[in-house]
Residue, then its C-alpha position, 0 to 999 in steps of 0.5 A: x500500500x502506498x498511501x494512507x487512503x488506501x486502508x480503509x477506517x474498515x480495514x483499520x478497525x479490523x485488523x486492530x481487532x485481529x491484534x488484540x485478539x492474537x494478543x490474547x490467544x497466548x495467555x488464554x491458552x496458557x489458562x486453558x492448559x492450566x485448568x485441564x491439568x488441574x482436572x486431570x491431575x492429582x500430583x500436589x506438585x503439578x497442581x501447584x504448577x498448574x495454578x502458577x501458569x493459571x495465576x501467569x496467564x490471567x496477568x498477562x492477558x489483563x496487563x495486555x487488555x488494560x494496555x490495549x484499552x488506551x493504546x486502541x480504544x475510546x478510553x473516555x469522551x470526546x478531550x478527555x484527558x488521561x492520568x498519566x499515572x495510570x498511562x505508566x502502570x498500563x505500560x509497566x504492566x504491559x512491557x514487564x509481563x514478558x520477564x525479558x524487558x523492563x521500564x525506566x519512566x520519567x515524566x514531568x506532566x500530569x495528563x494528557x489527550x487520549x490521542x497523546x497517550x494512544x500514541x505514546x503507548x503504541x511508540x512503547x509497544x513497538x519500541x520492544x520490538x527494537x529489543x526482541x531478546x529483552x532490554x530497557x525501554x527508557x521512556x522520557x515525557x516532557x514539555x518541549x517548545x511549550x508543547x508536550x514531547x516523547x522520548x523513548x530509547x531502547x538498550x539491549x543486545x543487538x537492538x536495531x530498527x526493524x525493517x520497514x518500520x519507519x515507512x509504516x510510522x510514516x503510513x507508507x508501507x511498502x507491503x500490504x498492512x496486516x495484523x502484524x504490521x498494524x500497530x506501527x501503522x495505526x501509530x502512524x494514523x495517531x501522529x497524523x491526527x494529533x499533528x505529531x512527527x515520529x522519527x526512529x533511529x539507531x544511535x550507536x547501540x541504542x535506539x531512539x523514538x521520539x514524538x514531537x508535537x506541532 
């Protein structure tokens, strides 16, 4: 696809939903196999097992849902503006539940509009990407030339920009969007709404998102 007009709201909403619910498959399946080895099982030890991925299983699938909420949903009315406190704990929750990445959070504001923090959690999501064995994702959020300003930078082995990214951010995939490359593309939408340019780059052996806002 070449141009952003191409994927329709549709298509959009579709493949968004088609995410979300790839997200979700893992730990339900997870909670799934859980609970049939409790029914099965009489062994105290793989009992207790089993409850532990049951137990990994709902906290994953919650830290992904509640993420989700305000990295896709309406997440309030229209100019609602959301806590950034509970912005962190989503994406805490979120990045964490893996065991491979962790979050270091620094902000200087107390709100923002939902389209902000939508887009500031999908810059989150895709940063982990940058870091697929694991790593630190530093998030920075601060004002900038009187307008709110998002710096994010991953540390870890062999981070690098993954292919095609930047052209989906910028919603110019060169290949057809799918449920896999919809979150950086659905950025993309996000930054053209909230008058936003996104830019990603590999510094050194780092890597650098940043949003700024016009």
């Amino acid at each position: 696809m070449g141009d952003i007009t191409q994927l329709s709201d549709l298509d959009l909403a579709a493949l968004v939903a088609s995410k979300i619910c790839h997200d979700a498959i893992g730990p339900m399946t997870a909670i799934g196999f859980g609970l049939d080895v409790l029914d099965e099982e009489d062994d105290e030890e793989q009992q207790e097992n089993a409850l532990s991925m049951i137990r990994n299983g709902v906290n994953t699938i919650t830290a992904k849902l509640q993420f989700s909420r305000l990295a896709f949903g309406a997440a309030g009315s229209s100019g609602f503006e959301i806590d950034l406190q509970d912005a962190q704990t989503a994406v805490r929750n979120y990045v964490e539940s893996d065991n491979k990445h962790k979050v270091e959070w620094n902000c200087t504001i107390a709100t923002l509009p939902k389209n902000h923090v939508k887009l500031l959690l999908n810059l989150v999501a895709i940063s982990m990407g940058t870091v697929p064995r694991g790593g630190m994702i530093t998030v920075n959020i601060e004002t900038h030339q009187d307008h709110p300003a998002f710096f994010i930078k991953t540390s870890g082995p062999k981070a690098r920009v993954p292919a095609g990214i930047v052209d989906l951010v910028n919603c110019c995939p060169g290949e057809e969007v799918d449920a896999r490359s919809i979150q950086p593309y659905f950025a993309g939408r996000v930054a053209i709404a909230t008058g936003a340019t996104v830019t990603i780059v590999l510094d050194g052996e780092d890597v650098l998102l940043n949003a700024r806002f016009s």
